[in-house]
N, C-alpha and C positions, 0 to 999 in steps of 0.2 A: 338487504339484497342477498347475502350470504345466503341465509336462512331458507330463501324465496329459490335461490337455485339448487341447495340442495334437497328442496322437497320437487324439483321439477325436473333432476338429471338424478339418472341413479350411479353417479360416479363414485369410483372410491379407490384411494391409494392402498387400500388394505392387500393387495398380492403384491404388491411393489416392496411393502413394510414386511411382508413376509420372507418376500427372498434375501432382502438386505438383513433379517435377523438368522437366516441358516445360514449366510453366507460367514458373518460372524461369529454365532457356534460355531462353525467348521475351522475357520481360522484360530478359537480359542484351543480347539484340542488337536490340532495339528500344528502344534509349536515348533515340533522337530521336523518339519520337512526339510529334505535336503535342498531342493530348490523351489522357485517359484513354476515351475513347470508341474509339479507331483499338485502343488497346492490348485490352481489352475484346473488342470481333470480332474480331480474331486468337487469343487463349483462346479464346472460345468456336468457331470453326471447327474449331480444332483439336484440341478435345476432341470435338467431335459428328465427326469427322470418323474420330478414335479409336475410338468408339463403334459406329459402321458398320461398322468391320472386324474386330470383334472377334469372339468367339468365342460360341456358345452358353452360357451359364455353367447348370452343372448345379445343381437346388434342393436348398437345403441343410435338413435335417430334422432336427430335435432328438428325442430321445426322452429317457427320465427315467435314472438312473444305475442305478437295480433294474435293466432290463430289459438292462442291460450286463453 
């Protein structure tokens, strides 16, 4: 069934798995932040910053498994 839905939804956690690995790079080399506030705006820049240049994402449309 796995197999059967991911050849029939084009879903994928791969930007999800993407933001949570910059977000830990960032955390690796910002060890000296003085607060949790500095560390904070750098995540966030950097993910709206992501976001900007990203691509048009095409709408995803369910229909019922009859009509397959």
């Amino acid at each position: 069934m796995d197999i059967k839905n991911s050849l029939t939804y084009t879903l994928s956690n791969g930007v999800m798995e993407g933001t949570v690995n910059k977000i830990k790079m960032i955390k690796r080399s910002g060890y000296g932040y003085r607060n949790y506030g500095h560390l904070r705006c750098r995540i966030l820049i950097s993910t709206q910053l992501q976001q900007l240049n990203a691509e048009p994402v095409r709408p995803l449309y369910f229909c019922d498994e009859a009509a397959l």
